[in-house]
C-alpha positions, 0 to 999 in steps of 0.5 A: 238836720233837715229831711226832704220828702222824696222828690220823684221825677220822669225823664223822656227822650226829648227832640235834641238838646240845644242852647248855652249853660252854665254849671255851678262852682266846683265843690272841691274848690268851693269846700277849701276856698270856705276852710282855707279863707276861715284859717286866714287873718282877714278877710278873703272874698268868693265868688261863684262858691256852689251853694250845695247842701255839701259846700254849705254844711262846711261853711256852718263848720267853720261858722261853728269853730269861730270864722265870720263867714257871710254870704253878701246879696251880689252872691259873692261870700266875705270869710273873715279868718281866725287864724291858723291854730285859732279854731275854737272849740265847737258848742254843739256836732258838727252836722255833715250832711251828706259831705264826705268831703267835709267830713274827711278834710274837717277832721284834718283841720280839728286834728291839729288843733287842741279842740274836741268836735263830734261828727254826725251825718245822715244815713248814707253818709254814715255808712261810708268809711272814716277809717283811711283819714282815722289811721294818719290823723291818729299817727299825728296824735289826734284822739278817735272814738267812731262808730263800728267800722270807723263810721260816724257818728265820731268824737275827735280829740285834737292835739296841739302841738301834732306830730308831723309825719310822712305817710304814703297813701295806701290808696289814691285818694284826694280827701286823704292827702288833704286832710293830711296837709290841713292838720299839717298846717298847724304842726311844727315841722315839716308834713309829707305826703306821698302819693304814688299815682297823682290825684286832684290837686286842688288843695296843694294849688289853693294852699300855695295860694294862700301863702302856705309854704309847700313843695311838690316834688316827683319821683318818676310818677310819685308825687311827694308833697312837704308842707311846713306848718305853724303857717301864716294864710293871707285872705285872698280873692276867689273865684270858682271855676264851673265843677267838671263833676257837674258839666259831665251830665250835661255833656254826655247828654249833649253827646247822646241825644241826636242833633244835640249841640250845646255849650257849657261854660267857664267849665274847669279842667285842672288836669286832674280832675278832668279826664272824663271829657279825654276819654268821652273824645276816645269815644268819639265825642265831639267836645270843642275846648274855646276860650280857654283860659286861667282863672285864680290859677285853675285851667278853665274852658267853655264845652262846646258839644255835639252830638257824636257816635260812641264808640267803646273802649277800655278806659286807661286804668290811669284816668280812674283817679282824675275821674272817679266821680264821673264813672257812673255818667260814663257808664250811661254813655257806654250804655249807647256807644257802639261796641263794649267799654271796659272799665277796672280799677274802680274798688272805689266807686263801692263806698261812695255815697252808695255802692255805685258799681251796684246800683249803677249796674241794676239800674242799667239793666232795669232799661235795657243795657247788657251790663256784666258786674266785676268785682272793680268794675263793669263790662257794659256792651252798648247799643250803638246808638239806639235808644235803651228801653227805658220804662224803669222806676231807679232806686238811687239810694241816696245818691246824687251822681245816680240819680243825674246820671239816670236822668241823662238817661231818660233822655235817650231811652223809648220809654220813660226812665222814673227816678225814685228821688231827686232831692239828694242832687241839691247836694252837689248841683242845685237847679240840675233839673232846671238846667236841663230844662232849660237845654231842651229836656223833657221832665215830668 
């Protein structure tokens, strides 16, 4: 696995953020289009895959048990499948990264397959529980041995056939039903996952695409999701939308800064995954959907945005799982709003890629917000749109949504705002800092 030495960099408040950008391919989408291509019979065809350490700690997965998977030089990935049932045995640990979605919906795949793969990642990676995926997969006959506290490094044993089960997610969560679904995929009968409050559905969308014989039903606000396994994929052309996750830095900052007005382009807004941009309007963000459109079955937009007054509010307990990756660029902008923001419901965001509710917190603090810690969430009572103190060296430990996020901040804070490390943001958002330069940011 490679290790990058820490890369520091300091944000200041720049005159106002102006000019059009486009951010990189959603990784949700990017990580099934590459599973879901490499389970096909013949060749499918991506474009605009996010090239992230994550996205790309999948593809050497798949590469790993069999697929053909080559990155031609107009940018655009031809997979050439293996068939569903046909994953080979892996040679050597299936290195994670820092990819819990990775790690998470591989474990589908391999569960239902008669294959062992070992599991590894890095430090932080390897703290964040394994154990909702675990108990499921388990049920359907898959083998475990993991490291204390169901953490990786882990030893999965698939069985094949599985066992088809119905499982009722204990708690909201996207990777669970996924990885559920995958090793349905290969199971005779039919799998069902029930789902009491709707999470992304990327995965139910994309398999259907592929050919896959799945249904969704709802039952009042439950969502009940059948699929048929021993399924037959055909290869398809993708196309991956602008990541929401990655737009939202972008966004708040064009909210926040005075006179900012900028676009994002070909941004995705599956229903979803997008409430962060409806509760930044609650706020009174000025944030114009143009040129909406469908592309390869997800709702896509361009983001024009200017810079608006926030206002706080207490975020609907609803949005939390359409949005729960996006709290800690939420929290920036509540630090700025006028008046206080609540947010709850977020146990969550405590076993990410670090303890977000923390750190965001302490960070927070450290340049000049009044932050109070719940145990679910935060009460952060803003500023009104004066700037925060700043001045402040941010620990992100190993995050990337922390470190982003704290750069947004940098832009609107007196002194400047130092982040200890940006290296973890090539996981999910290569060329950010360029980006944001390239808007009109100031970074040393």
């Amino acid at each position: 696995m490679h290790i990058s030495s820490p890369r520091p960099l300091a944000f200041t408040a720049p005159a106002a953020l102006s000019g059009t950008a486009t951010v990189p391919g959603d990784k949700s989408i990017s990580h099934r289009s590459l599973m879901l291509s490499a389970l096909a019979v013949g060749e499918s065809v991506v474009e605009g895959l996010l090239e992230g350490e994550d996205v790309l700690a999948t593809a050497a997965a798949m590469r790993a048990m069999g697929a053909d998977i080559q990155r031609a030089a107009d940018g655009r990935w031809r997979i050439y499948g293996v068939g569903v049932g046909g994953l080979l045995q892996p040679q050597a640990a299936l290195d994670m990264g820092n990819s819990g979605t990775s790690t998470r919906l591989l474990m589908g795949l391999v569960a239902s397959h008669a294959i062992t793969a070992a599991f590894t990642g890095d430090a932080s990676l390897s703290r964040r529980p394994m154990n909702r995926v675990i108990e499921p997969l388990s049920l359907m006959g898959a083998e475990f041995t993991s490291s204390p506290g169901g953490r990786l490094p882990l030893m999965l044993r698939g069985i094949a056939p599985a066992v088809p089960i119905e499982y009722r997610l204990p708690v909201a969560s996207a990777q669970v039903k996924s990885a559920i679904l995958l090793a349905g995929l290969n199971t005779p009968g039919i799998t069902r996952v029930i789902e009491p409050v709707p999470t992304r559905d990327h995965s139910e969308r994309m398999l259907s695409g592929f050919g896959a014989d799945l249904a969704v039903e709802l039952d009042g606000t439950t969502r009940v999701i059948s699929i048929r396994g021993e399924a037959e994929l055909r290869p398809q052309n993708i196309v991956v939308p602008g990541d929401p996750s990655s737009a939202a830095f972008p966004v708040v900052a064009g909210l926040l800064v005075p006179g900012s007005a900028i676009t994002i382009t070909n941004v995705g807004l599956n229903p979803t995954r997008a409430a962060l941009f409806d509760v930044l309007r609650m706020m009174g963000g000025d944030i114009e959907f143009a040129n909406a459109r469908t592309v390869g079955g997800e709702p896509v937009a361009d983001l024009v945005v200017r810079a608006s007054a926030m206002k706080g509010i207490e975020v609907p307990i609803e949005c939390v799982p359409s949005m729960v990756d996006e709290f800690p660029i939420l929290f920036v902008a509540a630090a700025l709003a006028e008046g206080r923001t609540i947010a709850r419901g977020l146990e969550e965001l405590r076993v990410k890629e670090s303890d977000r509710l923390a750190t965001m917190a302490e960070g927070l603090r450290a340049i000049g917000a009044r932050v109070e810690e719940l145990e679910d969430g935060l009460i952060i009572d803003g500023t009104g749109g004066a700037p925060l103190a700043g001045g402040a060296t941010i620990a992100t430990k190993l995050d990337h949504r922390i470190a982003m996020s704290f750069a947004v901040a940098g832009l609107v804070s007196k002194a400047r705002v130092e982040i200890d490390d940006m290296t973890p943001v090539a996981t999910s958002f290569p060329g950010f800092v360029e980006l944001m330069t390239g808007l009109g940011g100031d970074i040393s």
